[in-house]
C-alpha positions as CSV (number, residue, x, y, z in Angstrom):
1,X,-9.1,-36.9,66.5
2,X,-5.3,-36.2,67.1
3,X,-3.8,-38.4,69.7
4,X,-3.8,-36.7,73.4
5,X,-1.5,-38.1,75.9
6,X,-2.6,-38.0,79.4
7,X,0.6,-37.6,82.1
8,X,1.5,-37.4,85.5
9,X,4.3,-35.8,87.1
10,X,8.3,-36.7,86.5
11,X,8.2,-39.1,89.5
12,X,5.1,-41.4,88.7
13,X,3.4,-42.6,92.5
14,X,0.2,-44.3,92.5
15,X,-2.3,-41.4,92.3
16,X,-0.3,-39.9,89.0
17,X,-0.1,-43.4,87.4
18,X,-3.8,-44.5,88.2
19,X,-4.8,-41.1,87.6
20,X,-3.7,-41.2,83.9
21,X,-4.7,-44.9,83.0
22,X,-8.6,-43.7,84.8
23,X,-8.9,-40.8,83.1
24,X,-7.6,-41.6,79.7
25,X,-10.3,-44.5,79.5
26,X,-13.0,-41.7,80.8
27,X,-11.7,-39.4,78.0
28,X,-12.2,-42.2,75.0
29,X,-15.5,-43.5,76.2
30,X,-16.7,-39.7,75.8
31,X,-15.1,-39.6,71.8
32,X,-11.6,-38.5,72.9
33,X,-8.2,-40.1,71.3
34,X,-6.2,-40.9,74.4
35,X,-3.0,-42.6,75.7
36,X,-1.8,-42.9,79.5
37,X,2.0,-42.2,79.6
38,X,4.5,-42.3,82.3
39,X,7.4,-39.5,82.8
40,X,9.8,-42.2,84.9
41,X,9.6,-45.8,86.5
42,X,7.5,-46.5,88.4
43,X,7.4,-47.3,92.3
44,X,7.0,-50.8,94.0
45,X,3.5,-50.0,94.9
46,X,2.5,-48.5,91.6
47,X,3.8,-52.2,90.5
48,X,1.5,-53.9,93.1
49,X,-1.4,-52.1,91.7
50,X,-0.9,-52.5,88.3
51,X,-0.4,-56.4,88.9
52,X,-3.1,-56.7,91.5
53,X,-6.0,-55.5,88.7
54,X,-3.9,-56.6,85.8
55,X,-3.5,-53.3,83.8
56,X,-0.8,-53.0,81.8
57,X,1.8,-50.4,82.5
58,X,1.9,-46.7,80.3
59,X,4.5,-46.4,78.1
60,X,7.0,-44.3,78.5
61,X,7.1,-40.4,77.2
62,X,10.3,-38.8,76.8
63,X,9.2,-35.4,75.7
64,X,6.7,-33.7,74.1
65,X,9.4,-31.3,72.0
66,X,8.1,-30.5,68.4
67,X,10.2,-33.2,66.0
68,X,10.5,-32.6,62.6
69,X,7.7,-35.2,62.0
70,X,5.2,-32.7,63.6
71,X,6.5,-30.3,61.2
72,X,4.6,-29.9,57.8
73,X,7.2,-31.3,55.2
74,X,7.0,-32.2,51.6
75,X,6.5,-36.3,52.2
76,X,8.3,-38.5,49.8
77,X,9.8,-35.2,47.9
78,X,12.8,-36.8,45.8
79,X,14.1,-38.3,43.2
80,X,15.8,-41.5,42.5
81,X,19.5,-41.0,40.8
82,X,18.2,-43.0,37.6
83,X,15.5,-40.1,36.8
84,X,16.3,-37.9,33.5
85,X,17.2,-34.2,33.9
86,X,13.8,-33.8,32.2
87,X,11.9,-35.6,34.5
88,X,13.5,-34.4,37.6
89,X,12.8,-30.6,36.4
90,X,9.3,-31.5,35.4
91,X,9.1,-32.9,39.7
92,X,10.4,-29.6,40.9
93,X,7.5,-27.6,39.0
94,X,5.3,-29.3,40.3
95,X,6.6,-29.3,43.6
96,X,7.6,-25.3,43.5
97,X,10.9,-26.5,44.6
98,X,14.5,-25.3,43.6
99,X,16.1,-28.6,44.3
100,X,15.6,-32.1,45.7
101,X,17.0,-34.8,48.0
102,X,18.7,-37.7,45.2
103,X,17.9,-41.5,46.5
104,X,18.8,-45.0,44.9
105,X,16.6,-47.7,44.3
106,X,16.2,-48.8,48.3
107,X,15.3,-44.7,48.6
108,X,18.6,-44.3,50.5
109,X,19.7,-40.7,50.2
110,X,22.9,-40.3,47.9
111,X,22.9,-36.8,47.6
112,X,20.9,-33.5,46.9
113,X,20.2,-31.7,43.5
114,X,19.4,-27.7,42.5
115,X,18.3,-26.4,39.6
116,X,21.3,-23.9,39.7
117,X,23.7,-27.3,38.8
118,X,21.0,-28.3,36.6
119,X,20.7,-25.1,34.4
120,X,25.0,-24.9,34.5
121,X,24.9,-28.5,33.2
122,X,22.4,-28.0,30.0
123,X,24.4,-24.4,29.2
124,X,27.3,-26.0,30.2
125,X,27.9,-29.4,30.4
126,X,29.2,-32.1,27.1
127,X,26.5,-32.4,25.0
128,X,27.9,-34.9,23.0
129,X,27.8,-37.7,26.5
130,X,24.7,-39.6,26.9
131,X,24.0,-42.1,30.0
132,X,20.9,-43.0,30.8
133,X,18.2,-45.5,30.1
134,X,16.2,-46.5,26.7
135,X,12.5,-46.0,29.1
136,X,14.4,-42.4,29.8
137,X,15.2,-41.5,26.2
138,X,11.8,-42.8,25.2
139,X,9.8,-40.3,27.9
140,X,12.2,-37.1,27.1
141,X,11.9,-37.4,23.2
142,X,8.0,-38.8,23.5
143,X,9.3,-41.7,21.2
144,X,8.2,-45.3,20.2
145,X,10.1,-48.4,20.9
146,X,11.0,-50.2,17.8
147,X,13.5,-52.6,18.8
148,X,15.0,-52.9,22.7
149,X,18.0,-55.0,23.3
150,X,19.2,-52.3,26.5
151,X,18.3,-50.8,30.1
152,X,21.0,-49.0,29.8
153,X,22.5,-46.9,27.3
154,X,25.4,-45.3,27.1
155,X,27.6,-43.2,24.6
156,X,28.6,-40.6,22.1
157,X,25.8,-39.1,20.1
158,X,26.3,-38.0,16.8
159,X,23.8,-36.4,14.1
160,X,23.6,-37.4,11.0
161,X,23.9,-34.0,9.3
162,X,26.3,-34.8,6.7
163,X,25.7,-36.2,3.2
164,X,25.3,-40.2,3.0
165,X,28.9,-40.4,1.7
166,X,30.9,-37.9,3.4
167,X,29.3,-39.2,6.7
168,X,30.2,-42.6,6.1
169,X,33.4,-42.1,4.7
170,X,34.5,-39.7,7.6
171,X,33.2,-40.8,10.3
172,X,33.9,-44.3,12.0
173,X,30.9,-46.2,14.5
174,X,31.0,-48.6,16.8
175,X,28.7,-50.0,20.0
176,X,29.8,-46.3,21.8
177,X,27.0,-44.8,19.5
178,X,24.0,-42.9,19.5
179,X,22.7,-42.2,15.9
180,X,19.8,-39.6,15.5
181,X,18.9,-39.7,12.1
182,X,16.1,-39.2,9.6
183,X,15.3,-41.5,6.7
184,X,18.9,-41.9,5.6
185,X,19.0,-45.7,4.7
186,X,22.3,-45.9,3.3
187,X,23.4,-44.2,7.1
188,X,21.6,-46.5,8.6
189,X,22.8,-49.5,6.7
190,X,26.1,-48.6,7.9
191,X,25.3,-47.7,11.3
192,X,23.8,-51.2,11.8
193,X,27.0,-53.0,10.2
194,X,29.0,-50.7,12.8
195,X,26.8,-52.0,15.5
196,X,25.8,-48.9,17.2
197,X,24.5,-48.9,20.6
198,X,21.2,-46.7,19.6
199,X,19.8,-45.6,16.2
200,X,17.1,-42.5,17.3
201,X,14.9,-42.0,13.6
202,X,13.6,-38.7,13.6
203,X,10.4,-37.2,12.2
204,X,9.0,-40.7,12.2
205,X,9.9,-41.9,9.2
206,X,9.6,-45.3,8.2
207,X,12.0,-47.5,9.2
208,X,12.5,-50.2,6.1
209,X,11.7,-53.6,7.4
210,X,14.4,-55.3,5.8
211,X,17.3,-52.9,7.9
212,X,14.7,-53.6,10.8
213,X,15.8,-57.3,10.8
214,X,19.4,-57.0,9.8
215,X,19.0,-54.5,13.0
216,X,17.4,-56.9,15.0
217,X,19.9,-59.5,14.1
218,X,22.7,-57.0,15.6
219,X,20.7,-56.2,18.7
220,X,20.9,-52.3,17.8
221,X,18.6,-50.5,19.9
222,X,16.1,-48.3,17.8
223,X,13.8,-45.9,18.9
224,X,11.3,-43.4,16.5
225,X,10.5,-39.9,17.8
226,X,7.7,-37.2,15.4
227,X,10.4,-34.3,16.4
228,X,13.2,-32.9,14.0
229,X,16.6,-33.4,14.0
230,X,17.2,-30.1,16.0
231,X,14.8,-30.4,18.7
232,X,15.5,-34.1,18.9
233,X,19.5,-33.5,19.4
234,X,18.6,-30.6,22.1
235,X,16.6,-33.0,24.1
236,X,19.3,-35.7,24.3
237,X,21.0,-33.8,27.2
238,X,17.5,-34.0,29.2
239,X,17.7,-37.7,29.0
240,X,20.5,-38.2,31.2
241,X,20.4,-39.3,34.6
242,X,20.0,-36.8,37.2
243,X,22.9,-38.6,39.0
244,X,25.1,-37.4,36.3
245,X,25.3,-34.0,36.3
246,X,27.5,-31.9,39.3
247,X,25.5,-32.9,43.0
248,X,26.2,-32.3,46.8
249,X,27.1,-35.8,47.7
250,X,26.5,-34.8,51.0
251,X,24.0,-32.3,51.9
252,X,23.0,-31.1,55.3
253,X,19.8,-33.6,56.5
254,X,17.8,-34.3,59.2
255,X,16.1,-37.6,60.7
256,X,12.2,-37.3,61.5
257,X,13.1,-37.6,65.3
258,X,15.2,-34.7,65.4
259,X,13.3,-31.5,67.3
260,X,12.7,-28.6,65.3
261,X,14.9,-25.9,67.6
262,X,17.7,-28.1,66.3
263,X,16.6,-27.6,63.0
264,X,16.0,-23.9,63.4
265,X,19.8,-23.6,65.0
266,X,21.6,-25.2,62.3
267,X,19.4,-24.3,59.0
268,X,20.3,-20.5,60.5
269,X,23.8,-21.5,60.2
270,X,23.7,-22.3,56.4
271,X,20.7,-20.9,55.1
272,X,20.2,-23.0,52.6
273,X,16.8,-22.9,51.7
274,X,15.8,-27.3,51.9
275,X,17.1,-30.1,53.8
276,X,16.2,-33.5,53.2
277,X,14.9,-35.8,56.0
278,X,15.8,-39.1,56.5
279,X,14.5,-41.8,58.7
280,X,17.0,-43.6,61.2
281,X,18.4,-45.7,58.7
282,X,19.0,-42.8,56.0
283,X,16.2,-43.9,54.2
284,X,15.2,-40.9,52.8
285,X,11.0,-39.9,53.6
286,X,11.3,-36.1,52.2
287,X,12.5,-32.7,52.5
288,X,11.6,-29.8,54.6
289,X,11.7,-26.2,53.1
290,X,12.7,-23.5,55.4
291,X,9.8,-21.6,54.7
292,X,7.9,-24.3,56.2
293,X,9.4,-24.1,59.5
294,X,6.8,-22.6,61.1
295,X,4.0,-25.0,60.1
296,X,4.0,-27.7,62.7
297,X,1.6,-30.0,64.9
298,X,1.9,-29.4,68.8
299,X,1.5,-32.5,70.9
300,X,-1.7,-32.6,73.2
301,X,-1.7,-33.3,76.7
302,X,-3.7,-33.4,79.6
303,X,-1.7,-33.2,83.1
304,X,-3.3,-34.8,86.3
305,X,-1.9,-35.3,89.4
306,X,0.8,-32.0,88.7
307,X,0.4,-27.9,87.2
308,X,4.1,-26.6,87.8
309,X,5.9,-27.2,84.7
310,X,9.2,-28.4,86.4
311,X,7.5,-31.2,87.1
312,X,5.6,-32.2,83.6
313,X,7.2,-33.6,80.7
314,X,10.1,-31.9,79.2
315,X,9.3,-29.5,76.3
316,X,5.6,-29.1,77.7
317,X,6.2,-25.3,76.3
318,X,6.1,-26.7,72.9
319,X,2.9,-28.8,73.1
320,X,-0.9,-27.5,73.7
321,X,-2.2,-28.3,77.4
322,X,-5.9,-29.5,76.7
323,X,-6.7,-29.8,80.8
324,X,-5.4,-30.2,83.9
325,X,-6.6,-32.2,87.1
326,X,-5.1,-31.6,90.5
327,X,-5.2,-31.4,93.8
328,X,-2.7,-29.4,94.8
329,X,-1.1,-26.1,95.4
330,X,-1.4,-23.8,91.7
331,X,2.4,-23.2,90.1
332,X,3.1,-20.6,87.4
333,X,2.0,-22.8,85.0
334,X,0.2,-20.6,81.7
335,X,-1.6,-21.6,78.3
336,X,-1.8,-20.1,75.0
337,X,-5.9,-20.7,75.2
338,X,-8.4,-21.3,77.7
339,X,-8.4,-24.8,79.0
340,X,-10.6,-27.2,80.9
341,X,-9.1,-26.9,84.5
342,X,-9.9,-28.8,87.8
343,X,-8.4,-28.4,91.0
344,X,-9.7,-28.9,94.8
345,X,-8.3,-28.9,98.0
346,X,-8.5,-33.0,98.5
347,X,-6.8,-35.8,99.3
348,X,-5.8,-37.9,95.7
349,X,-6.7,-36.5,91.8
350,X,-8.8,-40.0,91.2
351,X,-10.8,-38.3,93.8
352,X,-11.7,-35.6,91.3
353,X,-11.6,-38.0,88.0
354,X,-14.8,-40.0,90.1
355,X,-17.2,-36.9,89.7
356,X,-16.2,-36.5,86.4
357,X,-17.0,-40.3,85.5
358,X,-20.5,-39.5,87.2
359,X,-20.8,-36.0,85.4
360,X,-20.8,-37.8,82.5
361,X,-23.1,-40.9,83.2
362,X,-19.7,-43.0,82.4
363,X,-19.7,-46.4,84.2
364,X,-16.5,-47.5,86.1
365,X,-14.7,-51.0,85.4
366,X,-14.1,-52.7,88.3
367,X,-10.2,-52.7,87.7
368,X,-10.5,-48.8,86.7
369,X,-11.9,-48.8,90.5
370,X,-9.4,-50.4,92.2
371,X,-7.3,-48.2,90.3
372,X,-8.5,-45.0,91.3
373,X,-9.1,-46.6,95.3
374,X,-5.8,-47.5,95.1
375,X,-4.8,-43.8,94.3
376,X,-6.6,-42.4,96.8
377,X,-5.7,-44.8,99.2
378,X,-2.1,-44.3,98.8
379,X,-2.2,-40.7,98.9
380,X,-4.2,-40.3,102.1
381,X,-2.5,-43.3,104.1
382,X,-5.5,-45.1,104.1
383,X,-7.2,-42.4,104.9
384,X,-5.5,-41.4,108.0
385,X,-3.4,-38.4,106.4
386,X,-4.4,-34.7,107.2
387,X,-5.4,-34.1,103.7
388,X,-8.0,-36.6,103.7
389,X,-11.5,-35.0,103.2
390,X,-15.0,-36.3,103.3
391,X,-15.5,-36.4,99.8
392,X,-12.2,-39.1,99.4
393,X,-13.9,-41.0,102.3
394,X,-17.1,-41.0,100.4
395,X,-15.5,-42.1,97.2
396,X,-13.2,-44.8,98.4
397,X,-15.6,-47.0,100.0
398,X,-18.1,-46.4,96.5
399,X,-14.5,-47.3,94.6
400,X,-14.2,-50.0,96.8
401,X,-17.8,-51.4,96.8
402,X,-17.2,-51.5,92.6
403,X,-14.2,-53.6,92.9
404,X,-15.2,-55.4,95.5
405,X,-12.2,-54.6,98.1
406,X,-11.9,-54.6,101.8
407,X,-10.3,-51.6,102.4
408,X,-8.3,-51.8,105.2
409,X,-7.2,-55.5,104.3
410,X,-6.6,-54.3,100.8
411,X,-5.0,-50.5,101.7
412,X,-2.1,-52.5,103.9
413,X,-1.1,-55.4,101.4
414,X,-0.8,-52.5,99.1
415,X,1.3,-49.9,101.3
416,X,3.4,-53.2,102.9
417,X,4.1,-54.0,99.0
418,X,5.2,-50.2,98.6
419,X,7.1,-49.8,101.6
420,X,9.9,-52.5,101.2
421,X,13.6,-50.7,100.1
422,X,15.2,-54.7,100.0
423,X,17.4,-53.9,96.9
424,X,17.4,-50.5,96.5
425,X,20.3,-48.2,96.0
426,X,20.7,-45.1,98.4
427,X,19.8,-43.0,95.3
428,X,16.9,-45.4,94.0
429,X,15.3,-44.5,97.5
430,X,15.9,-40.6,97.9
431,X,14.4,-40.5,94.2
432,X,12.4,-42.8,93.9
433,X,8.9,-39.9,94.7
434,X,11.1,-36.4,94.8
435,X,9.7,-33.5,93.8
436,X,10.9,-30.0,92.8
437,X,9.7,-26.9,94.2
438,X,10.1,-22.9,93.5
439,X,9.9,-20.0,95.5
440,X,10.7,-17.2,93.5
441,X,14.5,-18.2,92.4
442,X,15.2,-20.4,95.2
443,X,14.6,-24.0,94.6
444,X,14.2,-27.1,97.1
445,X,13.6,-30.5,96.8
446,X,11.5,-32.7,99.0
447,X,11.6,-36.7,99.0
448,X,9.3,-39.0,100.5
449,X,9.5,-42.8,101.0
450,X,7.4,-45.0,102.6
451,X,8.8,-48.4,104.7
452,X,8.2,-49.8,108.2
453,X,11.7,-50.1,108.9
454,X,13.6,-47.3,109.5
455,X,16.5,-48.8,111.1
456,X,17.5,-50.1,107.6
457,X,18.0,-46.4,106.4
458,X,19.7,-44.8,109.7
459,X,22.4,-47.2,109.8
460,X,23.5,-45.6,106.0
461,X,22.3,-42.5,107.3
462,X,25.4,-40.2,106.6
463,X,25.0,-41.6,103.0
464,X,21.7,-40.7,102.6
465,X,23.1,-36.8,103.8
466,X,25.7,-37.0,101.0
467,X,23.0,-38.0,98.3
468,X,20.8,-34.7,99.3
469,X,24.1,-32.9,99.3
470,X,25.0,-34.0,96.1
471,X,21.6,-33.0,94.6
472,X,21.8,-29.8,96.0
473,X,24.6,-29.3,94.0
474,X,23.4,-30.8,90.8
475,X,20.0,-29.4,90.7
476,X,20.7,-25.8,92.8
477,X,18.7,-26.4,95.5
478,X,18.7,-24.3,98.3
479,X,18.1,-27.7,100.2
480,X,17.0,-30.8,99.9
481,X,14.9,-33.1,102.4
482,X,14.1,-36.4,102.8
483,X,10.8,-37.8,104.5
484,X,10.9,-41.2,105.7
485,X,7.2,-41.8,106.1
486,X,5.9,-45.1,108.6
487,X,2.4,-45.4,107.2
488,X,1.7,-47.6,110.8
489,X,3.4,-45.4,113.3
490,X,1.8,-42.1,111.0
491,X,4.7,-40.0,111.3
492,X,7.9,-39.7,109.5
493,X,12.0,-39.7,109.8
494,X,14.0,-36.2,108.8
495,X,16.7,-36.1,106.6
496,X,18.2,-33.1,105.3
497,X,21.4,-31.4,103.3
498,X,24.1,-30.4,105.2
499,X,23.3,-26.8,106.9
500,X,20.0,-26.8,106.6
501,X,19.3,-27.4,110.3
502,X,18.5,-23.5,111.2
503,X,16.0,-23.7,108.1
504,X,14.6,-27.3,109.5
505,X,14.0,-26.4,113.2
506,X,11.5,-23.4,112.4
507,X,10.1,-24.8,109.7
508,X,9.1,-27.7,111.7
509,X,9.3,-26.0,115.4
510,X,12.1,-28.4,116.2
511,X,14.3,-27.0,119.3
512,X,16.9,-29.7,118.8
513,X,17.2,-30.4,115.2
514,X,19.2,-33.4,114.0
515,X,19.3,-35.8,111.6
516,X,16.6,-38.3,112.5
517,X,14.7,-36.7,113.9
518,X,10.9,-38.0,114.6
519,X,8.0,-36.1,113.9
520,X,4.7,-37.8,114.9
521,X,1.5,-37.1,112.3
522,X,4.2,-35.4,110.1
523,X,2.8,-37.7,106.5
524,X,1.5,-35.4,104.3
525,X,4.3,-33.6,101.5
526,X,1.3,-31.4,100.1
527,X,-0.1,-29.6,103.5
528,X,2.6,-30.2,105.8
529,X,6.4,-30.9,104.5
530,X,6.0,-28.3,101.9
531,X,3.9,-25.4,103.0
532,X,6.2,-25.0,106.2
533,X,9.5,-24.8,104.7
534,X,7.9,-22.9,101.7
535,X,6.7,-20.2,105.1
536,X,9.9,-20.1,106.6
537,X,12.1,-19.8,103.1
538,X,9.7,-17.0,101.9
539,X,10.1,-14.8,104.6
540,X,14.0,-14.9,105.1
């Protein structure tokens, strides 16, 4: 089965990191092909979790674009430089090709060939110029090797039409010569004395065994072929290299990596009909016909933790959504096909991914437990948030019975681990578990951070302000707000853009907005932060 990649959202916390790893092991235990993968670093806690039940971290996923190695393109279509015009027409008919990427021996690409240079060099081209090798001549002409003293051979090529004297008085030989002749000895005896490069006997006469030594004791090539003297001097242009004849030294290509709306963008520039792909190094792997642009392999995911697409993996328009498992409010996320799709109204996704490990008869690892009580105790504040339900209550302490956690003792190490910014840039912090949100055409972006000292951040506080300001500007929010959650106090901190105060104090029925500003029980992104600026934004 075709790899799936199971993700979280763009900033990876500990329920959309432990949600992944959990469910991608449920997923290949029931047959599944599956990979956890992260859209972004993760967070100090996430860290501490990963550490604590020693699980190694997901790999990274920069996109799930279509490359042009999901696209269906003639593999290993070319043809080295040293290949005879024959051979390399014989490839394209088999290939129903009109041309082909040229490579040298190490397959790196020198250049591209069509059969319209091909058919202007055989009407065209000097038929009297042969380079190429003896193996090519002996393929083209079906021939026999009678004696081999060259790879390569190169030279003039001259029939012997003439009679034996006229052709030996007139014309002079030397090692720049390929003979074709039939069972002309005297001709023969001369062209060895001359030292010709090649002697090509036609007809497969019998070559006399005593000008086979004398031959031999020149180191003249000599090759027999059954075909006359007509076919055999017609063919002599096919044995060439393909490298000889007129080629586009530099061709428009493509690497595997590149994404196919690239290719679609440029290939509708020149509209030329294929364009070889090459691997990072220009090693050359095949060529894609445009008529094959439309024949390509989606990647497969399955989202947890997120459903709005500005916060999924970029390109997740291009690739096939095989679930999704969530917890919170539905986006305007849409598929091609129906899709396996669970969402409830609790407190963490690993919440959800238990039932399905128990739908399914699956047993739980102790380290995949922690994972998923680790989730689900960082997303409800150890189960003091409002979003906390009864079902996460009953599945953290069966979580935590599996792994064999305390957890209250385990829940604070954990969040103390999370909360410290020691080290941190201003930016590292704002971003560090942002989230986009749209209301019809208006965007906003809320932040949260948790840490048990806020006094660190409100002495940099009109920093903090500049960095919401600047990503209101970058990213077009409307505004942008920062959460500054104390996990022992359950409340959090309020920082917003500049000019956002009207929007603030009835969002959050503040008389006195400022910056700073405490609001007790205020810990929850999902069912408080959000849905009241999302109310008051709505309506203006």
């Amino acid at each position: 089965m075709k790899m799936t990649y199971v993700i979280g959202h763009k900033k990876p916390d500990t329920d959309s990191v432990c949600a992944s790893i959990s469910y991608s092991y449920l997923k290949n235990k029931l047959g599944w092909t599956t990979e956890p993968r992260v859209l972004g670093n993760i967070n100090k806690e996430t860290k501490f979790v990963l550490d604590y039940f020693k699980v190694e971290e997901p790999h990274y996923l920069n996109d799930v674009k279509v490359q042009i190695k999901n696209m269906s393109y003639l593999k290993d279509a070319y043809i080295n430089e040293h290949t005879s015009i024959a051979k390399t027409f014989e490839e394209l008919q088999k290939l129903g090709v009109t041309g082909l990427p040229l490579v040298d021996e190490n397959n790196k690409l020198k250049g591209y060939i069509n059969v319209k240079e091909m058919a202007k060099n055989i009407i065209e081209g000097d038929i009297y110029e042969l380079n190429t090798s003896y193996a090519n001549i002996l393929e083209v002409l079906n021939g026999k090797e009678i004696l081999k003293f060259d790879d390569e051979i190169k030279g003039e090529i001259i029939a012997a039409a003439y009679k034996s004297k006229t052709f030996t008085e007139g014309i002079e030989l030397n090692n720049n010569n390929i003979l074709i002749v039939a069972d002309r000895q005297y001709i023969i005896d001369y062209a060895i004395d001359c030292g010709v490069k090649l002697i090509i006997i036609v007809g497969d006469r019998t070559f006399p065994e005593e000008l086979l030594e004398k031959a031999a004791s020149k180191k003249v090539n000599v090759i027999s072929t059954p075909d006359s003297t007509y076919v055999t001097a017609n063919r002599m242009k096919l044995c060439n290299y393909i490298e000889t004849i007129n080629i586009n030294p530099t061709p428009v290509k493509f690497t595997d990596s590149d994404y196919r709306d690239n290719f679609v963008s440029i290939s509708n520039k020149y509209g030329h009909t294929n364009y070889p792909i090459v691997n990072q190094d220009n090693t050359c792997v095949g060529m894609l016909r445009l008529i094959d642009q439309n024949n390509y392999e989606k990647y497969k995911v399955i989202l947890v933790d997120h459903n709005q697409p500005i916060q999924s993996v970029d390109g997740l328009e291009e690739a096939e959504i095989m679930e999704i498992i969530d917890h919170h409010n539905l986006g305007n996320l849409g598929t091609q096909i129906p899709i396996q799709f669970r969402s409830m109204p609790v407190g963490c996704t690993c919440t959800l991914i238990y039932q399905i490990y128990k739908e399914n008869n699956i047993e739980i690892p102790a380290n995949i437990a922690g994972l998923m009580l680790s989730a689900i105790l960082s997303d409800t504040l150890l189960l003091k948030s409002p979003t906390t339900t009864d079902m996460d209550v009953e599945v953290a302490r069966k979580l935590a019975a599996i792994a064999n956690l305390d957890i209250q003792e385990y829940g604070m190490a954990m969040l103390k681990a999370g909360s410290s910014i020691a080290g941190m840039t201003i930016p590292e912090i704002v971003e560090q578990d942002f989230k986009t949100f749209k209301l019809g055409e208006t965007s906003i972006g809320i932040g949260q951070v948790m840490t048990l000292d806020f006094d660190e951040i409100a002495k940099d506080m009109p920093k903090y302000i500049a960095h919401l300001d600047d990503m209101c500007v970058k990213n077009n929010y409307k505004l942008a707000v920062l959460f500054v959650t104390d996990a022992v106090r359950n409340g959090s901190y309020l920082l917003y853009s500049t000019g956002a105060d009207s929007i603030i104090g009835d969002a959050y029925k503040i008389s006195d907005v400022k910056e700073g500003t405490y609001l007790p029980d205020m810990v929850s992104r999902k069912k408080q932060m959000y849905p009241a600026l999302a109310a008051v934004i709505s309506n203006n």
